[in-house]
PQR file of N, CA, C, O and H, with PARSE charges and radii, in Angstrom:
ATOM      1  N   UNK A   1      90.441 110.397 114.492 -0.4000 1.5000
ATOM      2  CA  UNK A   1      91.430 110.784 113.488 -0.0000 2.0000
ATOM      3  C   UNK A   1      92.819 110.636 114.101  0.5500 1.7000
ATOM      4  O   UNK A   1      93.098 111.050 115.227 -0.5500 1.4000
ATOM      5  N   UNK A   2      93.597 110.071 113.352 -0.4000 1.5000
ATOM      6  CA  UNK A   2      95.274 109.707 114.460 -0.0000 2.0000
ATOM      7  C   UNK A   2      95.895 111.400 113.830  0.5500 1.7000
ATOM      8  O   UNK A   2      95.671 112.260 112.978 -0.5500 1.4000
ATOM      9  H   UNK A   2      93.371 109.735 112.438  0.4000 1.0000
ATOM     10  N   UNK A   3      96.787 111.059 114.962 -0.4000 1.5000
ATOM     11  CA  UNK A   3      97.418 112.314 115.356 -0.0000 2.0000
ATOM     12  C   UNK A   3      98.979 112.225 114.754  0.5500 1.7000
ATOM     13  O   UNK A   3      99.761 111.352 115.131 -0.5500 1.4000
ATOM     14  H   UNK A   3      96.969 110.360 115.655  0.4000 1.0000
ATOM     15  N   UNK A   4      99.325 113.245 113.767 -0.4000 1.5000
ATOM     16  CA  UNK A   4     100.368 113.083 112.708 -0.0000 2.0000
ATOM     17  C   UNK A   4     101.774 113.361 113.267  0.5500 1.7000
ATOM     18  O   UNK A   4     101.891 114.454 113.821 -0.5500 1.4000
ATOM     19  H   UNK A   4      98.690 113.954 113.461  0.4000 1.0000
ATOM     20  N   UNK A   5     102.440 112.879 113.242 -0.4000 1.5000
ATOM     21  CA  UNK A   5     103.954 112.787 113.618 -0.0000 2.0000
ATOM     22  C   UNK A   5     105.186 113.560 112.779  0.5500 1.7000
ATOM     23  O   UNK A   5     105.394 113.527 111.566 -0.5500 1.4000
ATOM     24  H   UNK A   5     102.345 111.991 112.792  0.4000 1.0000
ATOM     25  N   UNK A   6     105.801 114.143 113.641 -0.4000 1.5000
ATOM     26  CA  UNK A   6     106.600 114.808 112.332 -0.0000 2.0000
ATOM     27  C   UNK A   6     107.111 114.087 111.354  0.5500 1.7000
ATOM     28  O   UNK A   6     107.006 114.612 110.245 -0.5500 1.4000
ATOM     29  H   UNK A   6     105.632 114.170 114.627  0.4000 1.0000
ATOM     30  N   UNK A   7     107.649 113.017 111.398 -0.4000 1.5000
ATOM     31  CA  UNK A   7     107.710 111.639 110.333 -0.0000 2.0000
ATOM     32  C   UNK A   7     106.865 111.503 109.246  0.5500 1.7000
ATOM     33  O   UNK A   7     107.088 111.307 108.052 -0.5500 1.4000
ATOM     34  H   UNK A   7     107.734 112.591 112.298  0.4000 1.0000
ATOM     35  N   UNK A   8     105.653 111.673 110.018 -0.4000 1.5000
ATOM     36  CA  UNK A   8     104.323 111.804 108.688 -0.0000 2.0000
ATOM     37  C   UNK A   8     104.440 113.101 107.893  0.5500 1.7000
ATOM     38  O   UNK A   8     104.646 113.011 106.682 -0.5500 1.4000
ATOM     39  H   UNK A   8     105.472 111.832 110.989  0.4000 1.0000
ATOM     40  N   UNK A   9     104.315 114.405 108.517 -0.4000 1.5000
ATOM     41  CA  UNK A   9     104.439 115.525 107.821 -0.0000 2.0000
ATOM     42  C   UNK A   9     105.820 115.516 106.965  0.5500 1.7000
ATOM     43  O   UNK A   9     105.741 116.150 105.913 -0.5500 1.4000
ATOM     44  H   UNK A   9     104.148 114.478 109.501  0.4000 1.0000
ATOM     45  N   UNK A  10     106.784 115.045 107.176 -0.4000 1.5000
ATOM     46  CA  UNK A  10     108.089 114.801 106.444 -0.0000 2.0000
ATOM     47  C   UNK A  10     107.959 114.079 104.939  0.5500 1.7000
ATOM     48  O   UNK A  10     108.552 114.456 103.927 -0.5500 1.4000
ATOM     49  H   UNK A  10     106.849 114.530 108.030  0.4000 1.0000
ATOM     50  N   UNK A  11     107.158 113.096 105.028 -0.4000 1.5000
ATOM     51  CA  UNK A  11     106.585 112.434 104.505 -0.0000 2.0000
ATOM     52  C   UNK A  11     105.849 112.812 103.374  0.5500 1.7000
ATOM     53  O   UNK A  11     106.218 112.394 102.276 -0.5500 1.4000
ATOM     54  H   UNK A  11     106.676 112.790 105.850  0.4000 1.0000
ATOM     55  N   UNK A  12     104.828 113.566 103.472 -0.4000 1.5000
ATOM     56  CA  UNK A  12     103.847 114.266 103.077 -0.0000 2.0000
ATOM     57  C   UNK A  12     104.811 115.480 102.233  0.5500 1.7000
ATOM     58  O   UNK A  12     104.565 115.588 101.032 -0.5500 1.4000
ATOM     59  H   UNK A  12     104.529 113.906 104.364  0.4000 1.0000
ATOM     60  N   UNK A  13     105.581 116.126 102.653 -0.4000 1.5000
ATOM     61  CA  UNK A  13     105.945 116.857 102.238 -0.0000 2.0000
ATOM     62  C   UNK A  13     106.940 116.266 101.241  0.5500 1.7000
ATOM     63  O   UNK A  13     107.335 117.129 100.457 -0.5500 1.4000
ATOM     64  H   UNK A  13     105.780 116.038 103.629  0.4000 1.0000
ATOM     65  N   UNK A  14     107.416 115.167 101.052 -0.4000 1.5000
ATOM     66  CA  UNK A  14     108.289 114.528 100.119 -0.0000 2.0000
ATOM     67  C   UNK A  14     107.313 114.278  98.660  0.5500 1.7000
ATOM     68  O   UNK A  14     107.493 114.357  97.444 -0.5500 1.4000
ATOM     69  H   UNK A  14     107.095 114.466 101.689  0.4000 1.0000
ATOM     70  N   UNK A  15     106.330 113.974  99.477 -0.4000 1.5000
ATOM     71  CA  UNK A  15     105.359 113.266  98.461 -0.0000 2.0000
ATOM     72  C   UNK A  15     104.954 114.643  97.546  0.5500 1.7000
ATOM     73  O   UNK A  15     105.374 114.799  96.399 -0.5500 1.4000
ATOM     74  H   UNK A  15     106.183 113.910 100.464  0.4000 1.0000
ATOM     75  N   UNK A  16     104.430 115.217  97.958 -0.4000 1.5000
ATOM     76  CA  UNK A  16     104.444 116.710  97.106 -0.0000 2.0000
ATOM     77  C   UNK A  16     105.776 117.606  96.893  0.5500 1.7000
ATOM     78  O   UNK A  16     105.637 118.779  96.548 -0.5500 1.4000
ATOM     79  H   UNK A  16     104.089 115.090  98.889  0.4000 1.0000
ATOM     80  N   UNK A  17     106.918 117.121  97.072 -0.4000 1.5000
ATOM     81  CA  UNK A  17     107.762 117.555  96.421 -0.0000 2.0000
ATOM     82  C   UNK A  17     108.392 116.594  95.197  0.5500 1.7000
ATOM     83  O   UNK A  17     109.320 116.783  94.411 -0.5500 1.4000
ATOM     84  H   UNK A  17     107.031 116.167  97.352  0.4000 1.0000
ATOM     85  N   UNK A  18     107.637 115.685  95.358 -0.4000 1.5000
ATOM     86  CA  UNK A  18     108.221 114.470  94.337 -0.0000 2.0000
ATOM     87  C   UNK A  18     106.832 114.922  93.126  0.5500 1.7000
ATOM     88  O   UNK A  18     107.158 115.112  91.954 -0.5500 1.4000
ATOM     89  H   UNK A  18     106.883 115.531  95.996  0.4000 1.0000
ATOM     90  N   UNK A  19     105.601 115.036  93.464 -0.4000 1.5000
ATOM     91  CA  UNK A  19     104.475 115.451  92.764 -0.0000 2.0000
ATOM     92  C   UNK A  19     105.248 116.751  91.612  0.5500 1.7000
ATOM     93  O   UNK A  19     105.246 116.833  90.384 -0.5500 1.4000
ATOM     94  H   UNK A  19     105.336 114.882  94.416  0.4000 1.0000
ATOM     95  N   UNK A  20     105.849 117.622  92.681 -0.4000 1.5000
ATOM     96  CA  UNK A  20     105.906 119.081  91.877 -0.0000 2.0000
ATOM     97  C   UNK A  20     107.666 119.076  91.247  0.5500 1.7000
ATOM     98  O   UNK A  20     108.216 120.080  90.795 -0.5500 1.4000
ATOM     99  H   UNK A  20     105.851 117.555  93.679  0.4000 1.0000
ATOM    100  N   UNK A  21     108.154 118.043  91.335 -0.4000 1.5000
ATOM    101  CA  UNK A  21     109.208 117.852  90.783 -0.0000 2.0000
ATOM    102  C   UNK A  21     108.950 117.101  89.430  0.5500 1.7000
ATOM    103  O   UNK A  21     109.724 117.495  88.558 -0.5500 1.4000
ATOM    104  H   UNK A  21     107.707 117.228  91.702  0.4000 1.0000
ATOM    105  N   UNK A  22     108.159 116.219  89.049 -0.4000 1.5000
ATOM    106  CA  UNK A  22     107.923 115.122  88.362 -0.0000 2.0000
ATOM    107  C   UNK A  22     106.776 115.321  87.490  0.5500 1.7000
ATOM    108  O   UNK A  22     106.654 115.065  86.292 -0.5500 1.4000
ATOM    109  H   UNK A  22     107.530 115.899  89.758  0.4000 1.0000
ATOM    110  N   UNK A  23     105.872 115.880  88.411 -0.4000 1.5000
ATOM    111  CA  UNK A  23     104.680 115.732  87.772 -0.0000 2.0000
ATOM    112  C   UNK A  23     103.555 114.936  87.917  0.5500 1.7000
ATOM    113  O   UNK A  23     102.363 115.194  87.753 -0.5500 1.4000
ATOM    114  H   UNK A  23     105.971 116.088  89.385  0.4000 1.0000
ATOM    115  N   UNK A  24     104.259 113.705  88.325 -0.4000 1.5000
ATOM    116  CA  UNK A  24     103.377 112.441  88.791 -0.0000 2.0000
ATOM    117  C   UNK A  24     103.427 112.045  89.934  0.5500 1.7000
ATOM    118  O   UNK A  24     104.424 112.207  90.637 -0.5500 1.4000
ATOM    119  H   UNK A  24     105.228 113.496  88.458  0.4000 1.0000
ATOM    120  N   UNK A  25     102.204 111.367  90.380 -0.4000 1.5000
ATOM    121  CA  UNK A  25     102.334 111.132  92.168 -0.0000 2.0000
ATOM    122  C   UNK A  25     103.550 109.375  91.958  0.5500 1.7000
ATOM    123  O   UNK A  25     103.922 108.663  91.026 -0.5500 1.4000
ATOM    124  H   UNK A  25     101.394 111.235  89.808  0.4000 1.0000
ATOM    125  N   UNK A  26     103.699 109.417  93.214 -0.4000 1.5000
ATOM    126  CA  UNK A  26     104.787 108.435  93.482 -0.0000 2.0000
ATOM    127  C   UNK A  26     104.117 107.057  93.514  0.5500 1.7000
ATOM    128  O   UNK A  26     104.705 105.979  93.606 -0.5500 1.4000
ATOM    129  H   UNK A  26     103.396 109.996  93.971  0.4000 1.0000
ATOM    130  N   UNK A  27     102.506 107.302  93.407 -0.4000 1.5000
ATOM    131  CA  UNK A  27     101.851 106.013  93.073 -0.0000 2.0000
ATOM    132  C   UNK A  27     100.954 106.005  92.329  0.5500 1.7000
ATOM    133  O   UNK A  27     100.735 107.015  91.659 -0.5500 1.4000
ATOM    134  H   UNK A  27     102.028 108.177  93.333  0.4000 1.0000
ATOM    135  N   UNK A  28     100.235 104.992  92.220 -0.4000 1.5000
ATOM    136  CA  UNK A  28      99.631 104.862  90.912 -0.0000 2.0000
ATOM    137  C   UNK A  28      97.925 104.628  91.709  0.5500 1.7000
ATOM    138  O   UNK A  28      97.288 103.582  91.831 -0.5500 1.4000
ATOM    139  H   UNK A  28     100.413 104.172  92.764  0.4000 1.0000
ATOM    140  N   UNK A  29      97.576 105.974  92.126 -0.4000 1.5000
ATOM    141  CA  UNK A  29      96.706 105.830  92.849 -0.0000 2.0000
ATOM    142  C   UNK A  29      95.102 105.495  91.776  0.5500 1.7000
ATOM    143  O   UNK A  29      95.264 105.813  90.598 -0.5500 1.4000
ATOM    144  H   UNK A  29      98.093 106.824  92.026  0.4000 1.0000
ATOM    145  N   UNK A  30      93.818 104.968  92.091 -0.4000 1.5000
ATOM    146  CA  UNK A  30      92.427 104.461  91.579 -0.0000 2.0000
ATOM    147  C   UNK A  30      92.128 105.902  90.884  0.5500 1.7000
ATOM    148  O   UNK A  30      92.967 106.783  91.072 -0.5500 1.4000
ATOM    149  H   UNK A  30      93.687 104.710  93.048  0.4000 1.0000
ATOM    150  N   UNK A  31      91.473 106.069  90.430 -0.4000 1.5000
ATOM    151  CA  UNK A  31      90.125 107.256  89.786 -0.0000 2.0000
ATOM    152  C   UNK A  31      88.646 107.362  90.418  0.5500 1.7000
ATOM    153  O   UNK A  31      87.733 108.169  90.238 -0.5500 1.4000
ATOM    154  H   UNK A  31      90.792 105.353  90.278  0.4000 1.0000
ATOM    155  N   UNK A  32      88.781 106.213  91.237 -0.4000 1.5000
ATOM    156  CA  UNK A  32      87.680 106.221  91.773 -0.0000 2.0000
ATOM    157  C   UNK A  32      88.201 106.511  93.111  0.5500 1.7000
ATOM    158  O   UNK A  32      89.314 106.188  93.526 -0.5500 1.4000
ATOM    159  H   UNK A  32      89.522 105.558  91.383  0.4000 1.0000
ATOM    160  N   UNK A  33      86.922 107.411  94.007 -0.4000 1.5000
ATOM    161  CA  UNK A  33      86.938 108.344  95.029 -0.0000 2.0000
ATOM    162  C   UNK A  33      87.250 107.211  96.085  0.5500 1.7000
ATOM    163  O   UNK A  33      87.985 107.540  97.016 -0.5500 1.4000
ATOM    164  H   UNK A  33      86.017 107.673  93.670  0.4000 1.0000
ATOM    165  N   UNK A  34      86.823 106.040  96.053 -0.4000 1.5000
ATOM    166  CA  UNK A  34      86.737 104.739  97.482 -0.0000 2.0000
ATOM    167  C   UNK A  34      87.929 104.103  97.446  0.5500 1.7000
ATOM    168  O   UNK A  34      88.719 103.864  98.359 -0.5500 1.4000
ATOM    169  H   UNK A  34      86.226 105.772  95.296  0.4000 1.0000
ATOM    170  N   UNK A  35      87.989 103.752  95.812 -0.4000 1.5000
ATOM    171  CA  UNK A  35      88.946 103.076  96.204 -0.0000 2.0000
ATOM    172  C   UNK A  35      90.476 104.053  96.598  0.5500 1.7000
ATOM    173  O   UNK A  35      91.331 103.739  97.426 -0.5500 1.4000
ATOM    174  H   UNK A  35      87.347 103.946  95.070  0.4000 1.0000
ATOM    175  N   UNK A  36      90.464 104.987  95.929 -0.4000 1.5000
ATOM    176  CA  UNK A  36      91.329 105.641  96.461 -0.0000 2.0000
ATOM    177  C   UNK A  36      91.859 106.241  98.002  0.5500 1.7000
ATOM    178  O   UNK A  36      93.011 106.455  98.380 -0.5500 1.4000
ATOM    179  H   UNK A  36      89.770 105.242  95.256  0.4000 1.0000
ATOM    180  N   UNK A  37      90.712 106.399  98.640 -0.4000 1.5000
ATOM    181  CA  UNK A  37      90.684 106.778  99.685 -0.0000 2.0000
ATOM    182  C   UNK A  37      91.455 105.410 100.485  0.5500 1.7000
ATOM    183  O   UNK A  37      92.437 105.307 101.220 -0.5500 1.4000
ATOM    184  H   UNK A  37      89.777 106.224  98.333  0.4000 1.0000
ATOM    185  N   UNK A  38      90.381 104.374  99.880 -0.4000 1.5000
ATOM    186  CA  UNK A  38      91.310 102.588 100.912 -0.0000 2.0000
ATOM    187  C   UNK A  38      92.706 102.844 100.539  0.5500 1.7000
ATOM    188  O   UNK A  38      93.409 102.952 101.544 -0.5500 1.4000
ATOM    189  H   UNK A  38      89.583 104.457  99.282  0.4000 1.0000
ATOM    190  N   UNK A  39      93.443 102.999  99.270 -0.4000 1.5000
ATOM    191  CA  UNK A  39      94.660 102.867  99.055 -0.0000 2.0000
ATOM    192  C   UNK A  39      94.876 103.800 100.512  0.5500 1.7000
ATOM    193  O   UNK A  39      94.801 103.140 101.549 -0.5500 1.4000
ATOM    194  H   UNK A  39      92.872 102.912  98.454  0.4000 1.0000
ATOM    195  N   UNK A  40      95.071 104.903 100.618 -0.4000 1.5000
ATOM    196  CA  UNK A  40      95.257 106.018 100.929 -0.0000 2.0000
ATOM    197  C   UNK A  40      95.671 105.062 102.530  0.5500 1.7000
ATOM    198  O   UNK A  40      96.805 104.779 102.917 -0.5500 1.4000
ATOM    199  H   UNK A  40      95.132 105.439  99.776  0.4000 1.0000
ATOM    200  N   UNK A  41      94.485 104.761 103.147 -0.4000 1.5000
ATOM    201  CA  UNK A  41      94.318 104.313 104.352 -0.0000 2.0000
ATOM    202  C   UNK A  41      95.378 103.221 104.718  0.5500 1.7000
ATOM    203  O   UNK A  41      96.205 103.193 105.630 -0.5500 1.4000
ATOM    204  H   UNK A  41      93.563 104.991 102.832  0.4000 1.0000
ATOM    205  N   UNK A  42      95.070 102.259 103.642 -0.4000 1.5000
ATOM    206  CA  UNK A  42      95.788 100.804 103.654 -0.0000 2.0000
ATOM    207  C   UNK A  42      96.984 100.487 103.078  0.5500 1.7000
ATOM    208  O   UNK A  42      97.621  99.549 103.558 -0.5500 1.4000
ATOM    209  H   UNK A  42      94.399 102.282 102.901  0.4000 1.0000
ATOM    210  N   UNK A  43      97.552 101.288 101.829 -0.4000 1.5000
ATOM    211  CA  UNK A  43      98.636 101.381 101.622 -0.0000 2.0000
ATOM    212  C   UNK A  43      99.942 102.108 101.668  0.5500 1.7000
ATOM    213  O   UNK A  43     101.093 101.799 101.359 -0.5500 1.4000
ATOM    214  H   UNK A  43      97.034 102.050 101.439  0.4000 1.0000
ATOM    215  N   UNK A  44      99.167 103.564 102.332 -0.4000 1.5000
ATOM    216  CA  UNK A  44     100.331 104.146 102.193 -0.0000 2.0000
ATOM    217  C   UNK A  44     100.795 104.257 103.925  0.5500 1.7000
ATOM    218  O   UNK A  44      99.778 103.922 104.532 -0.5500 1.4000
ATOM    219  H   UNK A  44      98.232 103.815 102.583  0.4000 1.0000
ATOM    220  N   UNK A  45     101.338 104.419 104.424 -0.4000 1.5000
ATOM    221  CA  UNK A  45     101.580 104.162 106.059 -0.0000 2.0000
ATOM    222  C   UNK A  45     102.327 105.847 105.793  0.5500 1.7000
ATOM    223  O   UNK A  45     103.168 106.171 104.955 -0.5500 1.4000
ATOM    224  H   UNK A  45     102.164 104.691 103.930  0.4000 1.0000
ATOM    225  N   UNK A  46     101.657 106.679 106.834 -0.4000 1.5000
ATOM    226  CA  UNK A  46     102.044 107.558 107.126 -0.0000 2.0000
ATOM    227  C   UNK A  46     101.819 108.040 108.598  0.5500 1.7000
ATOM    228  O   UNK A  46     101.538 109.121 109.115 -0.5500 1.4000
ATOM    229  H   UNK A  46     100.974 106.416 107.515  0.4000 1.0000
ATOM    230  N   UNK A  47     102.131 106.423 109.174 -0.4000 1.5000
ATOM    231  CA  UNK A  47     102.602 106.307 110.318 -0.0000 2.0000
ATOM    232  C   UNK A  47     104.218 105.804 110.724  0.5500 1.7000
ATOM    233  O   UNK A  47     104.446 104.866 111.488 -0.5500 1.4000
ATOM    234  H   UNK A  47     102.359 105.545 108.753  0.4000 1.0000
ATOM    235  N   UNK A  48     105.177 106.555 110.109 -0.4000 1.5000
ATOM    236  CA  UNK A  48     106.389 105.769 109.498 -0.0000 2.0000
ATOM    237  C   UNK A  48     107.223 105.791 110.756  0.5500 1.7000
ATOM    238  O   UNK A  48     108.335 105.263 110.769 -0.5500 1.4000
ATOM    239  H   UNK A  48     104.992 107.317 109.489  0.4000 1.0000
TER
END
């Protein structure tokens, strides 16, 4: 499991403040559990 950077937690925390500001996530993530998870892995870099 990689080891999270304050960059990442910064991150993370934008993303759920953009969630609880809006309403909607900042992407337009699958419904399905796999593919979502790949987005998750492969698209979102929260190694920034």
């Amino acid at each position: 499991m990689p080891k999270f950077t304050k960059k990442a937690e910064q991150y993370c925390i934008a993303a759920l403040l953009y969630y609880l500001v809006t309403g909607k996530h900042y992407l337009g993530f699958s419904l399905d559990k796999q593919e979502m998870l790949r987005q998750i892995q492969e698209e979102v870099s929260l190694q920034c």
